[in-house]
C-alpha positions in Angstrom: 0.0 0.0 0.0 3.1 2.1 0.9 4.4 1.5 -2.3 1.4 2.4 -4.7 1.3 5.8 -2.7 5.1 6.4 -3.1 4.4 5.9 -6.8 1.1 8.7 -6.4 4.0 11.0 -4.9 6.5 10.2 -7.6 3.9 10.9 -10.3 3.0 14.4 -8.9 6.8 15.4 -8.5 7.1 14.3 -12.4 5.9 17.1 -15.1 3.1 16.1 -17.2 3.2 14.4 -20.7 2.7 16.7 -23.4 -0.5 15.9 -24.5 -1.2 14.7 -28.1 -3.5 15.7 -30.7 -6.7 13.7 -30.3 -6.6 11.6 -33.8 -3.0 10.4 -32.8 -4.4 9.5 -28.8 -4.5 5.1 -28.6 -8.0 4.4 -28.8 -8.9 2.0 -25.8 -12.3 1.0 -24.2 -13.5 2.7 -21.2 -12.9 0.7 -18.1 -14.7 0.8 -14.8 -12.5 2.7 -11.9 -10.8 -0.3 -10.1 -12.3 -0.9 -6.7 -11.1 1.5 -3.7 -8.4 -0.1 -1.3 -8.8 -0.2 2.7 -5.8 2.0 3.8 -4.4 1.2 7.3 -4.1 4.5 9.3 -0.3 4.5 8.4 -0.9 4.7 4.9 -3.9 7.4 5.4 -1.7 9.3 7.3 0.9 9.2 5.0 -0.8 10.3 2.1 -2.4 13.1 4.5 1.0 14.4 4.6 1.7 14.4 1.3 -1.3 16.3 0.7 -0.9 18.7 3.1 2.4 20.0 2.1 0.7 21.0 -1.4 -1.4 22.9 0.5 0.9 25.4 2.5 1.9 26.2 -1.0 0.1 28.4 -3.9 -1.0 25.5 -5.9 -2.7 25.6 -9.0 -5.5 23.6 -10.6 -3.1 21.0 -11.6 -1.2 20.7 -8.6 -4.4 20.8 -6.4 -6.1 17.8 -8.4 -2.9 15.8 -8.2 -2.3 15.9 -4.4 -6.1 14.9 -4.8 -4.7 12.0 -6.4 -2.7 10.9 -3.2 -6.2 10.5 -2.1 -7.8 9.2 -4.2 -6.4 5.4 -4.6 -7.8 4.2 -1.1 -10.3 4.6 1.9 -9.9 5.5 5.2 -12.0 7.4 7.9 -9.0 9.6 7.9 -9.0 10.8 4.7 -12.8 12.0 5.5 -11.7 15.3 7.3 -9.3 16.6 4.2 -11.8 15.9 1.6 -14.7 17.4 4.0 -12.4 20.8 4.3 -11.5 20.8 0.3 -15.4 20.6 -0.5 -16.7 23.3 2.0 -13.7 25.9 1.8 -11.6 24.9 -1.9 -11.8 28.3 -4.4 -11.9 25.8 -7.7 -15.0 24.8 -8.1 -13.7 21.7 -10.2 -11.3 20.8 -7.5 -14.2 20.7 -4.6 -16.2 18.5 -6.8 -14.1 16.2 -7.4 -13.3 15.8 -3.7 -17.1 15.4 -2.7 -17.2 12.3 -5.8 -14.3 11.0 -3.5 -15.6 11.6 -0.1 -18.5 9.9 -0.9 -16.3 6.7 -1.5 -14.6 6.8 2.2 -16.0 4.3 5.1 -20.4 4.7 4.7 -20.4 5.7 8.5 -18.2 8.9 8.2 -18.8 9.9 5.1 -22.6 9.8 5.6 -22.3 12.3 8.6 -19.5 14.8 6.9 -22.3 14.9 3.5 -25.1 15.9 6.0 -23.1 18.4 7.8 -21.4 19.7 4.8 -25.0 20.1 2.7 -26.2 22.2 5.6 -23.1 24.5 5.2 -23.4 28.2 4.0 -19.7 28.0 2.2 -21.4 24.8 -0.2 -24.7 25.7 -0.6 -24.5 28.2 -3.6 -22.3 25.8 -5.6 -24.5 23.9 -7.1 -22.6 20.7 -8.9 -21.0 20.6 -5.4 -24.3 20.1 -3.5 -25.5 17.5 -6.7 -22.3 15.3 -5.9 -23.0 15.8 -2.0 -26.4 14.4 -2.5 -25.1 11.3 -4.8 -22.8 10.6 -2.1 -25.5 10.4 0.7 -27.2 8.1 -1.6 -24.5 5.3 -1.7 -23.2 6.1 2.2 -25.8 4.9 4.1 -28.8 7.0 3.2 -32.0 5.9 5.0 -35.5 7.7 5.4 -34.7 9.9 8.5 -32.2 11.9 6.7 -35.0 12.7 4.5 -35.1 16.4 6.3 -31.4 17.2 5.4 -32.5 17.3 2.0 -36.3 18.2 2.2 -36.5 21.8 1.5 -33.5 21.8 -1.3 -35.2 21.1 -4.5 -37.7 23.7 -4.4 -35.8 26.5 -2.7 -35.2 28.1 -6.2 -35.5 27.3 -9.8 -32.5 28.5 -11.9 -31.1 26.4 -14.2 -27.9 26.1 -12.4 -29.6 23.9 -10.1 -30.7 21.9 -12.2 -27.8 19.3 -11.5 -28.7 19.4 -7.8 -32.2 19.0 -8.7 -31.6 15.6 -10.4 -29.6 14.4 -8.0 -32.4 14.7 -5.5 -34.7 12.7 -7.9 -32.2 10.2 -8.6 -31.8 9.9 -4.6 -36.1 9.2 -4.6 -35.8 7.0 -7.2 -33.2 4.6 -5.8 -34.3 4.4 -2.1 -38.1 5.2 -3.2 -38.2 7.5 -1.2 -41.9 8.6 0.4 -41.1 11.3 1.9 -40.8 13.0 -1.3 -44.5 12.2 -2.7 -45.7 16.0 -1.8 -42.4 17.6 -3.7 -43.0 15.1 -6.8 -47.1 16.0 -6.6 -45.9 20.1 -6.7 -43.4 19.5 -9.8 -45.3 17.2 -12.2 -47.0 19.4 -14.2 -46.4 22.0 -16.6 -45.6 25.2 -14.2 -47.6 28.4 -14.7 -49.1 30.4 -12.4 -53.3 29.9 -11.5 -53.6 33.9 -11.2 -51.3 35.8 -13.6 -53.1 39.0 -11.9 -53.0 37.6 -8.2 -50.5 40.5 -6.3 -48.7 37.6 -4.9 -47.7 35.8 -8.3 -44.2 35.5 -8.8 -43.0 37.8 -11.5 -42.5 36.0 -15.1 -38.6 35.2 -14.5 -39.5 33.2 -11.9 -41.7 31.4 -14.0 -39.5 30.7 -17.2 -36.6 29.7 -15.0 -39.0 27.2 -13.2 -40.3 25.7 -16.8 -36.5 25.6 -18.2 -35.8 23.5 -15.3 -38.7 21.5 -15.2 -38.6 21.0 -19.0 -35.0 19.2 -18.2 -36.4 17.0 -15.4 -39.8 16.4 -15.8 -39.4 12.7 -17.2 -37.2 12.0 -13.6 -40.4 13.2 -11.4 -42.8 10.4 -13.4 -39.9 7.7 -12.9 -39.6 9.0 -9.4 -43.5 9.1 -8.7 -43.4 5.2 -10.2 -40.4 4.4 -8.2 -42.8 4.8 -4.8 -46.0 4.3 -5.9 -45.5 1.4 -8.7 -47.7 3.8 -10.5 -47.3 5.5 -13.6 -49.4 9.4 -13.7 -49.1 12.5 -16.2 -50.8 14.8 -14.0 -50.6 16.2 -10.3 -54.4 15.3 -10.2 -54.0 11.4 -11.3 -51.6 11.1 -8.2 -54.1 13.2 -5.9 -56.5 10.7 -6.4 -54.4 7.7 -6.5 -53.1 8.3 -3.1 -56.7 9.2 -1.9 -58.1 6.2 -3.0 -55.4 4.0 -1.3 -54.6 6.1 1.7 -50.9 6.5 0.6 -48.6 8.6 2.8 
């Protein structure tokens, strides 16, 4: 293990290929990422120093993602702490991303709790990709209905399209743990969005309400796989699922 992070260090230290023109790249199959391996603390901590000595530096992009790397070959409840700090106070937005992808794959207990906390935090919130990952990582570290509330009031707090990527997440979440909780949210964003009173005084203004149908326009078809994934049911409007879950008493 000591030796295939000696090699992580060695290959940061190294300058970077020159890159070649992409009709003369080998063309190869995509492979799937190779399993993470269980660090002992000694390795974790090791590769924890390595990392940190970048960051008393002024790295740049590429020197920040490649002390990622040291990180980035095993799992460790150690390594939880660096990645959690990269995600919530990193200036590269590319950079924190890719260390929530990573976070997500350290031990389910500890990752689970530094997602929550970190999806509650002010520094994360407005970076939307971030908060998308975040949410993909609660929902292969242990995800289970309580920590429905963590996430509850995120998908409808505003509806630019940047958040669209967050957005989807949250559906994708529903969908794989079919989730309940999430009926009422799934009911609201089903149909087509536009306003019941265009001359009510307390109508949003018409920004709101073509950002709302941009976003909805991009994950409408989630909502119906969503709604199906709880109910088993398949519906096209708000009113079919109203009277679906009146009928059988659905919570």
């Amino acid at each position: 293990m000591l030796a295939v992070l000696f090699s992580l260090v060695v290959a940061w230290q190294e300058p970077a290929p020159e890159a070649k023109p992409v009709d003369q790249q080998p063309k190869t199959p995509l492979q799937a990422a190779p399993p993470l391996e269980e660090w002992d603390d000694k390795t974790a901590k090791a590769a924890i120093d390595e990392w940190s000595k970048v960051q008393k530096g002024t790295p740049n992009m590429l020197q920040k993602s490649r002390a990622l790397d040291l990180l980035a070959a095993g799992s460790n409840k150690l390594l939880v702490k660096p990645l959690a700090t990269t995600v919530e106070t990193e200036k590269l937005l590319v950079v924190r991303k890719r260390a929530a992808e990573l976070l997500a794959k350290q031990p389910p207990l500890e990752a689970n709790a530094a997602i929550r906390k970190l999806l509650k935090s002010a520094r994360v919130g407005s970076y939307t990709t971030v908060m998308g990952e975040l949410i993909r990582g609660l929902a292969r570290c242990g995800y289970d209905s309580s920590q429905w509330a963590d996430i509850d009031d995120l998908f409808e707090r505003e509806y630019q399209l940047e958040r669209v990527p967050l957005q989807e997440a949250i559906l994708d979440l529903v969908i794989a743990h079919k989730e309940a909780q999430a009926l009422p949210m799934l009911v609201r964003n089903l149909d087509e969005p536009a306003p019941e009173n265009v001359d009510a005084g307390e109508n949003p203004p018409a920004a709101y309400w073509e950002a709302r149908w941009k976003s909805w326009n991009v994950w409408r078809g989630k909502v119906k796989d969503a709604l199906f994934a709880v109910t088993g049911q398949r519906f096209s409007t708000a009113a079919e699922v109203k009277a679906w879950l009146k009928k059988n008493q659905t919570k």
